[in-house]
C-alpha positions as CSV (number, residue, x, y, z in Angstrom):
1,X,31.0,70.2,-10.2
2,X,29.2,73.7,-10.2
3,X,31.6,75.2,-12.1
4,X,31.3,72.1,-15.0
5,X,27.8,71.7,-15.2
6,X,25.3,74.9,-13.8
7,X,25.8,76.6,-17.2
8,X,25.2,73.6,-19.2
9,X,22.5,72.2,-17.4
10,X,20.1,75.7,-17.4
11,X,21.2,75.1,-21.5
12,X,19.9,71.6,-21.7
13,X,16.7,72.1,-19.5
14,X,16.4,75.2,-21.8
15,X,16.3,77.6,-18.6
16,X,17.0,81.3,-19.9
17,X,18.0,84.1,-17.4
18,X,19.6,84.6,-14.2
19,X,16.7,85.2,-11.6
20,X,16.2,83.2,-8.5
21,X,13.4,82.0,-10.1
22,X,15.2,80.5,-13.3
23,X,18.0,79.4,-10.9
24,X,15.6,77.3,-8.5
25,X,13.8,76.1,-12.0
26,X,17.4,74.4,-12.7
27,X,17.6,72.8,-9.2
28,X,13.8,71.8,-9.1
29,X,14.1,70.0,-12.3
30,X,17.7,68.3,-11.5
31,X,16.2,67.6,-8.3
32,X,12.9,66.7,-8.7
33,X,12.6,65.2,-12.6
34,X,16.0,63.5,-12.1
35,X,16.6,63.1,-8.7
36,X,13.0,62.3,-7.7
37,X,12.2,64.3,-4.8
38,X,9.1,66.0,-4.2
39,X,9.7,70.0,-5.3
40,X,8.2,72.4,-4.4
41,X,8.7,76.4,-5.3
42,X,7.3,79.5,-3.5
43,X,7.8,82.7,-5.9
44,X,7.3,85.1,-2.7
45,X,8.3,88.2,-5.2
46,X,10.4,88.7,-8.2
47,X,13.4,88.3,-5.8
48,X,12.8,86.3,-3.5
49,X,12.1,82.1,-4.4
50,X,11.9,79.4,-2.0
51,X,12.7,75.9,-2.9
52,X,10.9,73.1,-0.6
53,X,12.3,69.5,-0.5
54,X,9.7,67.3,1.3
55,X,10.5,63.9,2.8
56,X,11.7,61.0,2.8
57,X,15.1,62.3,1.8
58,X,16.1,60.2,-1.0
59,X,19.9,60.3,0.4
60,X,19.5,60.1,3.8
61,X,15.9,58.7,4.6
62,X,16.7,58.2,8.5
63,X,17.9,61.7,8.3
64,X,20.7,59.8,10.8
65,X,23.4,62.3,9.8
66,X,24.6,65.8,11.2
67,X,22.7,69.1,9.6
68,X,26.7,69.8,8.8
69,X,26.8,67.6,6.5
70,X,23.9,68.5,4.1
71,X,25.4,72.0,4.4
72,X,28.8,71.1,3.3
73,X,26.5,69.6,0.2
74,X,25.4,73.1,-0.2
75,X,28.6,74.7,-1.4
76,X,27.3,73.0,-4.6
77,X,24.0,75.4,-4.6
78,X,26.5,78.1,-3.3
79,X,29.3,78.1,-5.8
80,X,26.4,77.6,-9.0
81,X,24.3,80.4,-7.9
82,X,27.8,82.8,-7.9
83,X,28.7,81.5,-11.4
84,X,25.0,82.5,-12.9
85,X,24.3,86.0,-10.9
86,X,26.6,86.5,-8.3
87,X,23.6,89.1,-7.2
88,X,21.6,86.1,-5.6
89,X,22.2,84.0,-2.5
90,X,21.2,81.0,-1.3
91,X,20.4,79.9,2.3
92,X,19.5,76.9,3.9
93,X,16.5,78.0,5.9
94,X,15.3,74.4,7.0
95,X,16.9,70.8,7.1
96,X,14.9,67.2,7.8
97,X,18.5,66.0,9.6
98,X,18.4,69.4,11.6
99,X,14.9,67.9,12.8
100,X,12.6,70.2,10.5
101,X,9.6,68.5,8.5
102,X,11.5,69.8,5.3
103,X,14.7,71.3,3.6
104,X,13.9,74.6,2.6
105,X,16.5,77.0,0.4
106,X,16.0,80.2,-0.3
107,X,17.7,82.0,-3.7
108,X,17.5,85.8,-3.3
109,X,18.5,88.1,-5.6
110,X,19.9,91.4,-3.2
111,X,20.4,95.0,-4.1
């Protein structure tokens, strides 16, 4: 699914560039307009962007289901942010089924 929509998603949300920031732009406003969560991004520097998902989980509200699972859901995040600058990562920092008051992800664009 990465590999058939990332590129034409940034287009239609008319997201230009490549930077963690555009890159958490496209999953705040998939997430957050579409979806419906609450979104929140932290630009800590040019490089560096967290993206804050605050409860209830709109999938999982009980948060009843292994932390394993929401990162096997993260290949998606994974395999988008290799196909638009394969000089950023992203890392699940926090999870609400892993018992943390938030999922956190953090895109970071390295050396």
């Amino acid at each position: 699914n990465a590999r058939k929509y990332i590129e034409s998603g940034m287009k239609g949300f008319g997201i230009e560039g490549n930077s963690p920031w555009a890159i958490a732009n496209y999953f705040k406003l998939a997430t957050g307009s579409i979806i419906g969560y609450d979104v929140e991004l932290i630009k800590e520097s040019d490089k560096k962007v967290r993206y804050k998902l605050s409860p209830p989980c709109i999938w999982f509200p009980k948060a009843d289901i292994p932390p394993s699972f929401c990162r096997a859901l993260g290949c998606f995040e994974q395999e988008a942010v290799k196909i638009i600058n394969p000089n950023v990562t992203v890392t699940m920092e926090k999870l609400m089924t892993a018992g943390d008051p938030c999922c956190e992800l953090v895109f970071e664009e390295n050396e």
